[in-house]
Structure formats: C-alpha cells, structure tokens
C-alpha positions in Angstrom: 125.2 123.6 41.1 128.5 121.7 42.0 128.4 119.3 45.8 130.7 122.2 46.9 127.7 124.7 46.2 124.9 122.2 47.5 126.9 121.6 50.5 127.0 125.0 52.5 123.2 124.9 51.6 122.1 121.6 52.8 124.6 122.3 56.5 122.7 125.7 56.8 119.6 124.3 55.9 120.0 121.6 59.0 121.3 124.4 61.3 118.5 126.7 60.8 115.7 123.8 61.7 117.8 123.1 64.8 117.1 126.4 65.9 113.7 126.3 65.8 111.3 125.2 68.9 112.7 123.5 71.4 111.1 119.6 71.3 109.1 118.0 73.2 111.4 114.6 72.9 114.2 114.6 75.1 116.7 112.2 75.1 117.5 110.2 78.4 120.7 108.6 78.8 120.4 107.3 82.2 119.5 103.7 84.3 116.7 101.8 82.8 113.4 102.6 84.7 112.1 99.0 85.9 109.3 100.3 87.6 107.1 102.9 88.5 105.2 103.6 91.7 101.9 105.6 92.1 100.8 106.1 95.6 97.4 108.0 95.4 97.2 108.7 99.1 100.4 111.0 98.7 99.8 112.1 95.0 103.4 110.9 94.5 104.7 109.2 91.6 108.5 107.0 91.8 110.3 106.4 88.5 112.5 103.5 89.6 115.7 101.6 88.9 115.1 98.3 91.1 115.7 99.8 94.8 116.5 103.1 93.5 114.3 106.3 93.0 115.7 108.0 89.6 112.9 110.5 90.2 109.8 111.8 92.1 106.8 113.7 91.0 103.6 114.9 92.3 100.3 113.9 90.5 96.8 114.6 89.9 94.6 111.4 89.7 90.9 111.0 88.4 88.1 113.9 89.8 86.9 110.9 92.1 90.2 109.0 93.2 89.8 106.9 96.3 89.2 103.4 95.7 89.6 101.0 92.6 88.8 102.0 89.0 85.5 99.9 88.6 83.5 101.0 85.6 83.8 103.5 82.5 83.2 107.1 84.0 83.7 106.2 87.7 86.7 108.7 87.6 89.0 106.5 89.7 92.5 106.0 89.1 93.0 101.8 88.6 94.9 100.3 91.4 97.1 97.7 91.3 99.8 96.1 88.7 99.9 96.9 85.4 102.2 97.5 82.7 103.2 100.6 80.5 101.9 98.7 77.0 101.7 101.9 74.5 103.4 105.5 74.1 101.2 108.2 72.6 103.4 110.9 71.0 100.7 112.8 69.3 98.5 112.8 72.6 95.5 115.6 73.4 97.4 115.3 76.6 101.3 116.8 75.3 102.7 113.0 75.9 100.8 109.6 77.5 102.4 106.4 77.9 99.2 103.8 78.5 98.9 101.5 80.8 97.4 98.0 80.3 94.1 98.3 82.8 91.6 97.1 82.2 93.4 93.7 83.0 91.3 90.4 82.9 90.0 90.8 86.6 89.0 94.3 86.2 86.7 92.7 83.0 85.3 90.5 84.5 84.4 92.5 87.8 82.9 95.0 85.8 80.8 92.2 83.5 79.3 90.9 86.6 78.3 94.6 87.3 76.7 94.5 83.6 79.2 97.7 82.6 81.9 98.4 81.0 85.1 98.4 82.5 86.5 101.9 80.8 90.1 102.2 79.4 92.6 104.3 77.8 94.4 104.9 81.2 97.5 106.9 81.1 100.2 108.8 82.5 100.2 112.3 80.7 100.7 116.2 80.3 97.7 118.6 80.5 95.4 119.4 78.0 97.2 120.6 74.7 94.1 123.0 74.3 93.8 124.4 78.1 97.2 124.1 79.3 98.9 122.5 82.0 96.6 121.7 84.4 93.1 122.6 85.3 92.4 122.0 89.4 93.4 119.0 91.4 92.2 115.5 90.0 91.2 116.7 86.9 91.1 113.3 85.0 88.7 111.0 84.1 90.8 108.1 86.1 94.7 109.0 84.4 97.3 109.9 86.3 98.9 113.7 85.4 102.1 115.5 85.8 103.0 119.1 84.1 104.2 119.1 80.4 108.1 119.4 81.0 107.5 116.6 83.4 106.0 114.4 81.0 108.7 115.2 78.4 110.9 113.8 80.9 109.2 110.7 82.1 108.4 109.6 78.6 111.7 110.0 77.6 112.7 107.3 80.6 110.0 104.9 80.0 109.9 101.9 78.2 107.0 100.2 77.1 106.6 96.7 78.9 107.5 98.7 82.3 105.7 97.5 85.4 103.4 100.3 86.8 102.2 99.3 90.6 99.2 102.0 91.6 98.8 102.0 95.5 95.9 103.0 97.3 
C-alpha cells in the first residue's frame, strides 16, 4: 500500500474509536479551582475560584459523619485543612482525587489513643460495581458525589488544591 492508501485508513480508523463510549475524562477549560469547601452540616460541597463559587454540589459523607475523623473505621469524614495530594483515574469509586489527612496532628492524636489514624480519604463517584450511590453517608469517612459529577470535578481539580472540611 501507497501513504495515499494508508491514509483514508488510518483517518477512519481514528474516527470510528471517537465514536465509541462517551469518556469519563472531560476537559475543563475554565478558572483555576483554588479551593474547595465541604460543609458537612449542609452536605454541600463549593468548587472555588478565590471569592467565587465555580460550582455547588451535594454530598454524602462517611455512615457516622458528625465530628472529626479520629481513628481507622470511625466512619467520620476528617475536618479541617487539607490538600488534594493524588488523582485516582482507575478508582473502585468511577474517579477520587485524595486528600492529604491523615495530617501530622491527626497521627499523633490517634497514637496517643494507641490506633491508627485510617487514610485513603477521597472525593469520589459511587461504587463502579453497585452504581451510583447506595443510601445517604454511605462511606467509610470520603466524601461522594454522583458519577457525571465526579467526571466534572476531577476534571477542575488540581492536585496541590486546598480542601477546607467544616463541621
């Protein structure tokens, strides 16, 4: 075959594998996220750009939410400042973007309680296996938004971006 043969081939080839399944990456063009707020009371999650709200979203939290993420299998939802410090693309959970708890306070407190402090916190999808969601604060202490939301948020967040968690 001649590059005038291959050509039409290799163009059709592309086209056809553009048609498949629609991805779960999106692509997000818009202000730089410089922080995120997660107020538990409300369930509401803020995707910021300094003063202004880029977007709003309702969460689920961990099965036993109020208070402060204190040991491995407390299910509580951390509060406090952290810091979005990994992306997960190949997540049990569609999507998760982790955040950086436990930090060196939450070790400690949890030491002095002779436990472990748990981890592998994140912002995610539901269950690739079970769908979207399965009740209301569902998680073992993450924070959870619908799949097409997560598509969405992880598109927009960077990793380094501060994550506040309010009571």
């Amino acid at each position: 075959m001649n590059r005038r043969e291959i050509f039409p081939l290799i163009a059709g080839s592309a086209v056809l594998s553009a048609c498949g399944a629609p991805s779960k990456f999106k692509k997000y063009r818009g202000p730089k996220v410089t922080r995120i707020i997660v107020e538990k009371s409300s369930r509401q999650m803020w995707l910021m750009h300094n003063k202004k709200v880029l977007k709003k979203y309702d969460v689920d939290l961990g099965f036993s939410p109020r208070g402060h993420k204190q040991i491995e299998g407390d299910g509580r939802t951390p509060e406090g400042s952290y810091f979005i410090n990994r992306r997960n693309p190949n997540s049990a959970f569609h999507l998760s973007l982790g955040m950086s708890y436990p930090n060196a306070k939450d070790r400690a407190y949890a030491k002095a309680l002779g436990k472990p402090p748990g981890g592998d916190i994140f912002i995610h999808g539901g269950p690739v296996l079970f769908g979207n969601r399965n009740k209301p604060d569902w998680t073992a202490g993450c924070i959870s938004v619908t799949n097409k939301e997560m598509e969405t948020i992880y598109s927009m967040i960077a990793v380094g971006t501060q994550i506040d968690v309010l009571p």
